[in-house]
N, C-alpha and C positions, 0 to 999 in steps of 0.2 A: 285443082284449086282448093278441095277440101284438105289436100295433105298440106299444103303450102298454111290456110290458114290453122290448122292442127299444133303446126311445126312454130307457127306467131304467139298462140296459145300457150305454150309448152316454155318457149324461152320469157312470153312477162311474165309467166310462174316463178320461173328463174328468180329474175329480178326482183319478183314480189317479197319471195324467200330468202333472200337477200336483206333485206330489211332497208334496202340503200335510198328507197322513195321515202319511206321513214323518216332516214337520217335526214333528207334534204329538209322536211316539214319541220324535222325539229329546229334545225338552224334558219327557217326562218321565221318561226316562233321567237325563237331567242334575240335576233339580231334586228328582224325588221322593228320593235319597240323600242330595243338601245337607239335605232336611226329617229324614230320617231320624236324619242325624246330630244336628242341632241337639235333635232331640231323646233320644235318649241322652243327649249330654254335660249336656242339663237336669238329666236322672233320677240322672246318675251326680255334678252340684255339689251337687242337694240332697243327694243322699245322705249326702254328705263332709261338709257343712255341718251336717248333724244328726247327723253317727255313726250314724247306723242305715239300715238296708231296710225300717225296718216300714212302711207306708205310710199307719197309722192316724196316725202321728206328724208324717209330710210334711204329712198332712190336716187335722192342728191345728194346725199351726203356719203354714199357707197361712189358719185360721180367725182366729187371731190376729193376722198382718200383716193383715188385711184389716180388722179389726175396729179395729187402731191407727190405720191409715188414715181410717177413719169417725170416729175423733175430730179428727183438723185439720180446723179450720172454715175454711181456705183451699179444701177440694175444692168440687168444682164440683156442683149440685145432681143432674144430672145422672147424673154419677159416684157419687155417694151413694149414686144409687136404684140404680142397678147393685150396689152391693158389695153394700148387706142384702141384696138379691136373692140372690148369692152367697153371704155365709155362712150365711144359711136354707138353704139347697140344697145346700153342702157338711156342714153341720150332720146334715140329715138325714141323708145316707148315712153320715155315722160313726156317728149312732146305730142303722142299720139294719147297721151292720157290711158295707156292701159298697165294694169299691174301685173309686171311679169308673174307673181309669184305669190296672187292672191291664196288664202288661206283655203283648204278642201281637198279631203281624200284624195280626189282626180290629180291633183295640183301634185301632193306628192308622190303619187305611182307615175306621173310622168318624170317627175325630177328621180327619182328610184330607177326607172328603167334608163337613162340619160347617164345614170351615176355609175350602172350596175355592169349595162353592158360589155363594158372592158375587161375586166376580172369576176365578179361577186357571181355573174348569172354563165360563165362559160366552165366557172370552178365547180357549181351545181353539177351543171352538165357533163364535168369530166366526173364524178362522184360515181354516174351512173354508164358512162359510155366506157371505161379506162381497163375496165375488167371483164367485161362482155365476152371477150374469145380468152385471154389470158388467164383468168379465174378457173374456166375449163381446163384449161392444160396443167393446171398447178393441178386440181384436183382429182384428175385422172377420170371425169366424165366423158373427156372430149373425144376419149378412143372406143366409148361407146356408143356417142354418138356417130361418129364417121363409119361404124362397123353397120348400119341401118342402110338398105339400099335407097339410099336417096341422093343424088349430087349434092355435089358440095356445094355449088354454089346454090343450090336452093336453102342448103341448111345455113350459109351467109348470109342470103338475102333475109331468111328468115330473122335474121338476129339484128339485122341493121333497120329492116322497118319496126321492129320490135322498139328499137331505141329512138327511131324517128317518132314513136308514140311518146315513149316517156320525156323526151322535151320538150315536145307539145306540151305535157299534161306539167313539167315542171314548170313553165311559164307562164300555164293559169294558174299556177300555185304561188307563183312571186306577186302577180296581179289581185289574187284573193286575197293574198295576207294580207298586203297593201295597202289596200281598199280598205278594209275590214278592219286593222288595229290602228289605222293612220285615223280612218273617220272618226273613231272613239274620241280623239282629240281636237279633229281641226272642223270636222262636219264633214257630211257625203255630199254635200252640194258644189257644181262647180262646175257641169261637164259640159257649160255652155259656153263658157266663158271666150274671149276671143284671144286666140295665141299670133305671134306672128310667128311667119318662117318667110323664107325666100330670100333669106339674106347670102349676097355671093360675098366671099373674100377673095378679091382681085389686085393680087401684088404686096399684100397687107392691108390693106384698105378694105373698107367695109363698103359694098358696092347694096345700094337700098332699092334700085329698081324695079327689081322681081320682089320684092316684098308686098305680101298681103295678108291680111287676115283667115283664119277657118278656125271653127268651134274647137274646144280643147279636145272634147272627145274623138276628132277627126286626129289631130294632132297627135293622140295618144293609141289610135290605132296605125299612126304612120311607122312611129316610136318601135311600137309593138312588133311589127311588121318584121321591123331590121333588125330589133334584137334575134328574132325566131328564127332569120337567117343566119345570122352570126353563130348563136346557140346550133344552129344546124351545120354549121362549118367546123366550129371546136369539136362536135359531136364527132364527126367524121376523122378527122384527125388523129381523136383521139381512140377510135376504134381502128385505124389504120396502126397506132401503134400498139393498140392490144393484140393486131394482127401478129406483130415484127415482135413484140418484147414478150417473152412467155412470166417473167417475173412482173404481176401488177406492183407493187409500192415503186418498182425502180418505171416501170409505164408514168405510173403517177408523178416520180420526180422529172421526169423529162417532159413531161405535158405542162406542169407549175412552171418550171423553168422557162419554159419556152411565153408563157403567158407572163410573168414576170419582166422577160427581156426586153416583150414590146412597150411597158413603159419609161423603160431602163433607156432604152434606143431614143424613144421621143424626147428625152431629155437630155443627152450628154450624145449622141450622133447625128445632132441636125446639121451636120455640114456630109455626111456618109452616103449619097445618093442612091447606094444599095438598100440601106434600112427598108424602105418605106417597099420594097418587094415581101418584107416577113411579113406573114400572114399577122400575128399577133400586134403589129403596127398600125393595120388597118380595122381595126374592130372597134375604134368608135365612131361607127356611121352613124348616130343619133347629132353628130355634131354638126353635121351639116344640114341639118334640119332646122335647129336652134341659131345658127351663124356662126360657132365660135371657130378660132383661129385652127385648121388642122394640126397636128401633131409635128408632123414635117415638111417641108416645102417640096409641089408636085406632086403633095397626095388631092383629089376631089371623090366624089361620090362615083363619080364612073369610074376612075382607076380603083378606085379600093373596094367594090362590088366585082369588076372584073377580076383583080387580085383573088380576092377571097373564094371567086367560082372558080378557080384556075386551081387553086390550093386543094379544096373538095373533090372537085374532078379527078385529081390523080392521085390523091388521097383513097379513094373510092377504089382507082384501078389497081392501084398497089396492094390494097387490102384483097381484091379478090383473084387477083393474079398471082399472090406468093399462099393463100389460100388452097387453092385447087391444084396446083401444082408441088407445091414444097409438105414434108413431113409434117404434120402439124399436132402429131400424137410424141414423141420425143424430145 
């Protein structure tokens, strides 16, 4: 046990030396204020544009564009289904009198992690997972490492809980900034506020039955929850091809690409019934939290959980089976 955790020790050094947890704090230093702002100055043109703060009012008249919208018969069907979806779902909460999108820190690390999950927070994670085994073989450590009587797959294991830390630790790190340079602006208050979820989408319809109320901070631990899986699946992935690709920038073009494609696919392959099997399809499970329309039809929250443990799994087996077995110093 003591060598094993030595061996955990030895690779976050790695990492540390690396400067790659770094990199990730600096970009979101840099970028979580660009979001910040962009969104005030939203909060503060609608507001101009309507003369008011009331936010019932923002809420009907985001129900009205959207509704003028559904009458051009030029939108795409697609897009359709999305809006009803939409104004049923903003409909309700005005009739329930709550404000989706009251102002407060809380308010936007939930819309941030909602936003982020699909690309911004799995790109993080590939920043740090994508060179883990491959970095070593470019630099010719990796043959000093495997010449140490240890198995291999201990020295694997070692390197992949190694990484299961650092995106843990990159996730409190999206959540700290968050909090932290959003309150500057909007206030820290808010974590009680009442969200709804339990909205089903049945057939394009917005089905209200299972909807109910829980505190936003429930809500943003759900939130949370799914990103950390998801971030845990990219992880893997993406360590499965620092397995296979000994060159990291060409690891890295093929991890982008593949994250890319899922939104590429949700757009221009919704008749493709294969799509919605890519891992990268299924990675915004925050939306079924919130209700909005999925990506593609006969995706729900148990196929694309099942999906995405199914991708991991053999992600995981592929990494440490071409690992222990194949040349991994050459």
């Amino acid at each position: 046990m003591r060598e094993f955790a030595n061996l955990v020790l030895n690779e976050s050094e790695k990492i540390y030396r690396k400067k790659r947890i770094f990199v990730v704090m600096l970009i979101l230093a840099i970028l979580i204020p660009l979001f910040v702002y962009a969104q005030y100055r939203e909060v503060e043109t609608t507001q101009k544009r309507l003369g008011t703060t009331d936010w019932k009012v923002s809420l009907q008249q985001q129900i009205v564009d959207s509704q003028n919208r559904l009458n051009n018969s030029r939108l795409p069907e697609e897009w359709r289904d999305w809006l009803k979806v939409r104004v049923e779902q903003q409909q309700y909460y005005l009739d329930h009198d709550i404000n989706p999108m009251a102002p407060g820190a809380p308010t936007f690390v939930r819309a941030f992690i909602e936003q982020g999950i699909t690309l911004f927070i799995p790109l993080l994670v590939m920043i740090v997972a994508i060179d883990i085994v491959s970095g070593e073989r470019s630099d010719g450590t990796m043959k000093m490492l495997l010449t140490r009587p240890i198995r291999r797959w201990k020295i694997l294991l070692s390197k992949y809980v190694t990484m299961l830390f650092f995106i843990s630790f990159i996730l409190f790190l999206v959540g700290l900034f968050a909090y932290v340079l959003s309150g500057l602006v909007f206030g820290y208050s808010g974590w009680n506020l009442p969200v709804l979820t339990g909205f089903v989408i049945d057939k394009e319809t917005l089905n209200t039955n299972f909807v109910h109320l829980i505190p936003q901070w429930q809500y943003i631990l759900m939130a949370y929850g799914l990103a950390w899986f998801v971030a845990i699946v990219v992880g893997t992935i993406s360590f499965m091809v620092s397995v296979l690709i000994r060159n990291t920038p060409a690891g890295m073009g093929i991890m982008l690409a593949a994250l890319i494609a899922g939104g590429i696919l949700s757009s221009f392959a919704t008749s493709w019934e294969g799509a919605k099997y890519i891992f990268s399809v299924n990675l915004s499970l925050t939306d079924y939290l919130s209700g909005k329309l999925p990506a593609l039809q006969g995706l729900s929250m148990g196929f694309s959980l099942m999906n995405l443990t199914v991708w991991g799994v053999v992600s995981l087996i592929i990494s440490f089976v071409v690992f222990t077995k194949q040349d991994m110093v050459n």
